[in-house]
C-alpha positions as CSV (number, residue, x, y, z in Angstrom):
1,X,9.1,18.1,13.5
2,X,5.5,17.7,15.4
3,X,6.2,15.3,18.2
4,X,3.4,12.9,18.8
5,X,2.0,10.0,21.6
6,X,-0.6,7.8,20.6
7,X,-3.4,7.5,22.6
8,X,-4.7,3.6,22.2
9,X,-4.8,1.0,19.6
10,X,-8.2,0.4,20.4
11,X,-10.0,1.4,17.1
12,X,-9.6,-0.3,13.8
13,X,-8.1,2.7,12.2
14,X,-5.5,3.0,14.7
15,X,-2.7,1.8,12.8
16,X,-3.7,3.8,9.8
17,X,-3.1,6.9,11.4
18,X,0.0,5.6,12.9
19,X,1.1,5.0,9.1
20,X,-0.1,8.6,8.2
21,X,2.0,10.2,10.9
22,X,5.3,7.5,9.6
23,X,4.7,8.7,6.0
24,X,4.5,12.6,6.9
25,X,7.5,14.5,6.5
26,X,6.9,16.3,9.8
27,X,5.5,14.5,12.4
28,X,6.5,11.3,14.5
29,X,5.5,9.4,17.2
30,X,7.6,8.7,19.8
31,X,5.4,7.5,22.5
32,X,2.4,5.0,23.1
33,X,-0.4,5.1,25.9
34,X,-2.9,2.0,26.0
35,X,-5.7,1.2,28.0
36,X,-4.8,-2.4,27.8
37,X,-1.1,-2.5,28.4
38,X,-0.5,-5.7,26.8
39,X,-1.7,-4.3,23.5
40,X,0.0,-0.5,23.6
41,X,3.6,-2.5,24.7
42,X,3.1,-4.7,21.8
43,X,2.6,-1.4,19.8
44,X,5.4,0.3,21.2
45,X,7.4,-2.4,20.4
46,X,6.8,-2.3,17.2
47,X,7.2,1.3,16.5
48,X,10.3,1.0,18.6
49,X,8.9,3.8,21.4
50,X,8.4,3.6,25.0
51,X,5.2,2.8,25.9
52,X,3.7,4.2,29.6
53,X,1.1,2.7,31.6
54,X,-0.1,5.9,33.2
55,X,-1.3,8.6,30.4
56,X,-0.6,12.1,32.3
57,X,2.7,10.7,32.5
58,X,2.7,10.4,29.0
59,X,1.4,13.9,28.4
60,X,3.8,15.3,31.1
61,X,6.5,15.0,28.4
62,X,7.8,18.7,27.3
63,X,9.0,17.0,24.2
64,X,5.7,15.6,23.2
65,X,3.7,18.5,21.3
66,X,0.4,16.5,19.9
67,X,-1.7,13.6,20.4
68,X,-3.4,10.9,18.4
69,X,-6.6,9.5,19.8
70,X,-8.6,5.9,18.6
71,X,-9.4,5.0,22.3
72,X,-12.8,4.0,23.0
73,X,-15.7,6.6,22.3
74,X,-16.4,6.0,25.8
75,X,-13.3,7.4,26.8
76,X,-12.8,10.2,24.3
77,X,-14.2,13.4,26.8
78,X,-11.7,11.7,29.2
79,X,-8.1,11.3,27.6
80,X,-9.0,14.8,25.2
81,X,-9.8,17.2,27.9
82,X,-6.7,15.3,30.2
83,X,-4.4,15.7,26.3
84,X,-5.6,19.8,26.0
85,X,-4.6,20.3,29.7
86,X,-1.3,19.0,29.0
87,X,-1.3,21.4,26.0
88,X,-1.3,18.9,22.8
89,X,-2.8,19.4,19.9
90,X,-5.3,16.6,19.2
91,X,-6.2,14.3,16.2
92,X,-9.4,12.0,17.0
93,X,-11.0,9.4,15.2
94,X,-14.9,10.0,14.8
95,X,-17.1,10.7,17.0
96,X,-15.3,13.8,18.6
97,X,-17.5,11.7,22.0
98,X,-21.2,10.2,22.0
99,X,-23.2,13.0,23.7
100,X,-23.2,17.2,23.6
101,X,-22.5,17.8,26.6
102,X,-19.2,15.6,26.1
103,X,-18.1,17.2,23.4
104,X,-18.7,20.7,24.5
105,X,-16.5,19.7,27.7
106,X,-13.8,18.9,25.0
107,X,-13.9,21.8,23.6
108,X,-14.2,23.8,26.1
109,X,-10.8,22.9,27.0
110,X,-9.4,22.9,23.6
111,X,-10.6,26.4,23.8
112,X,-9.0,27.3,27.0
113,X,-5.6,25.4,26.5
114,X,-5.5,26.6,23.1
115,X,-4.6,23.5,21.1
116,X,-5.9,22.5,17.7
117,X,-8.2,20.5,17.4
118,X,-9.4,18.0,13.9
119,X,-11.8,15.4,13.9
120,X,-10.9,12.4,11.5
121,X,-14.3,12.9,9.0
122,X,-12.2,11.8,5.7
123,X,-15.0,11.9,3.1
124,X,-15.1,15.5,3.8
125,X,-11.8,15.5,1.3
126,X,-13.3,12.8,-1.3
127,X,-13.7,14.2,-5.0
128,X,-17.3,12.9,-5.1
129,X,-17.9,15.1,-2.0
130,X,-16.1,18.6,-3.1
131,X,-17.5,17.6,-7.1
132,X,-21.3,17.5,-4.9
133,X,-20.9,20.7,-3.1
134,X,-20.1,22.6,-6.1
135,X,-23.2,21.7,-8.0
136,X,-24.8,22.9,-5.1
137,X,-23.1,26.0,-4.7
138,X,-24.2,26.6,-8.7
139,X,-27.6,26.0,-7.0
140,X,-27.9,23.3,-10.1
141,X,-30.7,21.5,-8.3
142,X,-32.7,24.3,-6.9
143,X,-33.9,23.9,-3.8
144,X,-32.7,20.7,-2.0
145,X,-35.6,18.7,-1.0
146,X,-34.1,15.2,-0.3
147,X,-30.5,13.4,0.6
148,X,-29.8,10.0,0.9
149,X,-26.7,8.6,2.0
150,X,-26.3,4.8,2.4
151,X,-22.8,3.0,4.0
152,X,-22.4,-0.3,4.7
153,X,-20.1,-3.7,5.0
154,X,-20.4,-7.0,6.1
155,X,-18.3,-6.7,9.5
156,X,-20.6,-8.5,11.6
157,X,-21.6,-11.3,9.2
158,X,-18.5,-12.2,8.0
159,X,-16.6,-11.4,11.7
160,X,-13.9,-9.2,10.8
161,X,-14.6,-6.6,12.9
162,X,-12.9,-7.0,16.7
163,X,-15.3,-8.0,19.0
164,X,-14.9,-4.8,20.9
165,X,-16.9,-3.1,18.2
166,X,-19.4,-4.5,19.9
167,X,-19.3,-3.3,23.1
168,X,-22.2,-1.1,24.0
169,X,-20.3,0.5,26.5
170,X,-17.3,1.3,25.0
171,X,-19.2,2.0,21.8
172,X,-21.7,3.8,22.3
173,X,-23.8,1.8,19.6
174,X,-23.3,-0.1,16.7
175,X,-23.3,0.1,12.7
176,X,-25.0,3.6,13.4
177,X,-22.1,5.3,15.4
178,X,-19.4,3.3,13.3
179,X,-20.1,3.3,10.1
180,X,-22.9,5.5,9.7
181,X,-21.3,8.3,10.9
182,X,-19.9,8.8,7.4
183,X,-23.1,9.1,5.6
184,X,-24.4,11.0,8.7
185,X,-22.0,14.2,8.2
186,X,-22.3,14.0,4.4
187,X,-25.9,14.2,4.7
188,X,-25.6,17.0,7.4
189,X,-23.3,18.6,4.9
190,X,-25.7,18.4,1.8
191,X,-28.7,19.4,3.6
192,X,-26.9,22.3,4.4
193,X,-29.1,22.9,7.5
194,X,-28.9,21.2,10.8
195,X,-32.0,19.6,10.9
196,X,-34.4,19.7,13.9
197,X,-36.1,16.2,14.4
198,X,-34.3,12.8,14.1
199,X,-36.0,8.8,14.2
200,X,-34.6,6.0,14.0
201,X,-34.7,2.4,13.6
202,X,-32.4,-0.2,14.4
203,X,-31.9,-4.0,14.3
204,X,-29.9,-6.5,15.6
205,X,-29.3,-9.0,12.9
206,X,-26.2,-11.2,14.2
207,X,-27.6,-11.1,18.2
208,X,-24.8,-8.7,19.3
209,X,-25.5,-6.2,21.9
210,X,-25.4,-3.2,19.1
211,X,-27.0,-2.4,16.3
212,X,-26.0,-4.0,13.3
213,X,-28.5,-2.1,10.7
214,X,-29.8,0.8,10.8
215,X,-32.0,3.7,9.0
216,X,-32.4,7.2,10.3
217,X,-34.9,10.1,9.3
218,X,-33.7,13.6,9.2
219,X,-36.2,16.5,9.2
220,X,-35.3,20.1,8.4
221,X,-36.9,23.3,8.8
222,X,-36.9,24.0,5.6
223,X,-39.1,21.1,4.9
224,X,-35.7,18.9,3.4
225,X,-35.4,14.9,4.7
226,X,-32.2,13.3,4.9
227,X,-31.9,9.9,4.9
228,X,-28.9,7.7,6.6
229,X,-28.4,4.5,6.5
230,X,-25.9,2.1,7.8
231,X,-25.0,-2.1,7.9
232,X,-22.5,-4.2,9.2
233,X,-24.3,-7.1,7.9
234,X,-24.7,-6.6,4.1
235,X,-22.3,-8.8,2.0
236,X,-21.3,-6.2,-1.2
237,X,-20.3,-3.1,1.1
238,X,-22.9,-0.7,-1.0
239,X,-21.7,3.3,-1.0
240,X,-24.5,5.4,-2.5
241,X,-25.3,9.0,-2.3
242,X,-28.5,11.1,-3.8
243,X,-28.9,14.5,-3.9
244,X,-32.6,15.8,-5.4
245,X,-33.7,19.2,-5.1
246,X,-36.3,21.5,-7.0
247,X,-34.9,21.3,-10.2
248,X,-32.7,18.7,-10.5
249,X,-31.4,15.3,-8.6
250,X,-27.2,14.2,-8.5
251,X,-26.5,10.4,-8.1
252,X,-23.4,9.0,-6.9
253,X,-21.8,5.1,-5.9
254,X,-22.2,1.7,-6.1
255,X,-21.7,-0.4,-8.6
256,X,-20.1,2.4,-10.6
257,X,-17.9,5.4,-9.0
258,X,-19.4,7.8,-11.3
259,X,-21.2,11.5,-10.4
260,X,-24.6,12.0,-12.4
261,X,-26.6,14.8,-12.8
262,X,-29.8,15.6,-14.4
263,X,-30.9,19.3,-13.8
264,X,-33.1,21.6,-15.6
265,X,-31.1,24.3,-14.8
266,X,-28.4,23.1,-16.4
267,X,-26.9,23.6,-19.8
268,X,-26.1,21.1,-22.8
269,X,-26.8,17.3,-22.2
270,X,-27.5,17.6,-18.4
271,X,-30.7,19.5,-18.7
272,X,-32.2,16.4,-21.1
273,X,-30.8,13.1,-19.7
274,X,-28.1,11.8,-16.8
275,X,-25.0,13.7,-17.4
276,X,-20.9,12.6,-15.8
277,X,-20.0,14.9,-13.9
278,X,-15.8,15.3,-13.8
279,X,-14.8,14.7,-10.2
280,X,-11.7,17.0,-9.1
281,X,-8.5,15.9,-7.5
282,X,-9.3,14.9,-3.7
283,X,-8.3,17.3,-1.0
284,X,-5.2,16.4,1.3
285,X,-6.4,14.5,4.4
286,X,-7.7,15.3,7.9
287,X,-4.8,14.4,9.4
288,X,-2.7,16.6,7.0
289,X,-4.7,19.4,7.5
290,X,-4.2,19.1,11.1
291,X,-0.8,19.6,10.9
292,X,-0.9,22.6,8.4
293,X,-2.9,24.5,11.1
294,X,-1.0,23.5,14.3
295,X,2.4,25.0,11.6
296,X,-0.2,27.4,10.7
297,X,-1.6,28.6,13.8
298,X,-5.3,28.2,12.1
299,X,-8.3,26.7,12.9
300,X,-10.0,23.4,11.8
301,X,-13.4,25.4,11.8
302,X,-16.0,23.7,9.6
303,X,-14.2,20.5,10.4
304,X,-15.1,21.0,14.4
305,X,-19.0,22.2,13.5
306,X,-19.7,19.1,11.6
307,X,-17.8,16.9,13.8
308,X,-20.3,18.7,16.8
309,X,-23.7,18.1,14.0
310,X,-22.2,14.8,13.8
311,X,-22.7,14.3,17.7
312,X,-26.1,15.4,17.7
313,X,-27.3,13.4,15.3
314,X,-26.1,10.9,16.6
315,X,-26.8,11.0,20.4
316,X,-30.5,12.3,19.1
317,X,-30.4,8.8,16.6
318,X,-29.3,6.4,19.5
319,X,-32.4,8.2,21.8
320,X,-34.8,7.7,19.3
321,X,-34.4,4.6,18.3
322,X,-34.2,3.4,22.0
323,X,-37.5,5.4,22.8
324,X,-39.5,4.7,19.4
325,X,-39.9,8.1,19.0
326,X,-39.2,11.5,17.2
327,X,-36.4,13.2,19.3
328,X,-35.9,17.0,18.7
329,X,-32.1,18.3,18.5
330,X,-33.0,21.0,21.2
331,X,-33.8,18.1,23.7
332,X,-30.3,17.6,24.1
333,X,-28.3,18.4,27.3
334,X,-25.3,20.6,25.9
């Protein structure tokens, strides 16, 4: 039985994980840490654990062996280097932390304490995304020339979100770094290159101090554009993906769940007209795989890459759009 401490109810998700570790036949949590103590004893109390004001006291427990993390992003480099010290094993909530050179201090230590480490990027598992990846891998579009990838909701316009998702400081920006970090590694992932030159543009719809829309322009070497985009403030929470390549395009999401694909390349009706394509069983969860390779002794590899993409797109998004300007991924201070 995996032992864990939860680090913070800050993030919206926080409770989902907690419901996640409940549900899985070998883990529990037996301990909360909050920044805001009011809101981690009120959690504790709940889940019927102590709850500790001071965090290394937390991870000072022998009996503890892993952590879950949805404190601020602000504070991610901070409580995950302090949790790999201690020797957990860590499960975060997206970003891994807003810049490189964060990151690469986490993992540094991850490294060093030799913990494992898996980033909570859940569409990853999704059928649409493994039913995507093997069209490409049957190289049924040819060359892939353009992705588009579009998430959104209507957090901010219909106030549901808590008010600390707008914090810029805790944040680290908006809809973008929210939300859009969902179409952001997908896209990442489809290009299948990490591209080299990122702009952005962002708005600020409801007056808060983040970004509550926002489009982003991803250029690759090969010549590829990906295309992100992300909303708090549309009303019918639109999920779309497009995939078009060389010889053939794949379009998946809103208003109908359905995977189509029109290809040359292809054989029978999906070389003439929009084909279904069968979506397989999804694959178990990020946090279940976390716990296969802490039983496992493996390594959450591609996982950890994309989560570090993810960063850089990211901290390379936020730059440009706050400097109206292409930003180049080998700008960035790692």
């Amino acid at each position: 039985m995996l032992r864990i401490g939860k680090i913070s109810y800050w993030h919206v998700h926080a409770w989902d994980y907690t419901k996640q570790a409940q549900e899985h036949p070998d883990t529990e949590i037996v301990a909360v840490w909050d920044e805001l103590p009011a809101r981690g004893e009120e959690a504790a109390a709940k889940l019927n654990v102590p709850f500790y004001a001071d965090l290394n006291e937390m991870l000072g427990r022998d009996d503890i062996d892993a952590v879950i993390v949805d404190a601020p992003t602000s504070m991610h480099e901070e409580v995950m280097t302090a949790a790999a010290k201690a020797g957990k094993h860590i499960f975060t909530e997206k970003v891994v932390a807003p810049t490189l050179k964060e990151v690469n201090a986490v993992l540094n230590e991850v490294k060093a304490s030799q913990v494992k480490l898996t980033v909570s990027l859940p569409r990853l598992n999704d059928s649409y995304t493994l039913a995507i990846r093997d069209v490409l891998k049957q190289g049924l579009l040819g060359q892939v020339t353009l992705v588009r990838a579009r998430l959104s909701h209507n957090g901010a316009t219909a106030d549901w979100l808590p008010e600390h998702f707008y914090n810029l400081e805790q944040c680290g920006g908006g809809a973008l770094i929210d939300l859009g970090c969902h179409p952001m590694y997908l896209a990442r992932l489809f290009l299948n290159e990490l591209p080299e030159q990122v702009s952005a543009q962002f708005s600020y719809i409801t007056g808060k101090d983040v970004e509550d829309n926002a489009a982003v322009l991803l250029k690759t070497a090969s010549g590829a554009v990906g295309i992100v985009e992300a909303g708090f403030v549309n009303d019918h929470s639109p999920f779309t993906l497009e995939v078009h390549g060389t010889k053939g395009s794949l379009l998946y999401g809103t208003p109908q769940d359905k995977l189509l694909l029109r290809s040359s390349l292809a054989t029978g009706n999906a070389a003439e007209q929009w084909t279904e394509i069968p979506l397989p069983d999804r694959r178990e969860s990020a946090f279940d795989q976390w716990v296969r390779h802490i039983q496992e002794d493996t390594t959450a590899d591609e996982n950890i890459a994309l989560a570090v993409d993810l960063t850089k797109l990211m901290e390379a998004a936020n730059l440009a759009a706050k400097e109206q300007r292409n930003v180049r991924l080998d700008e960035l201070e790692g």
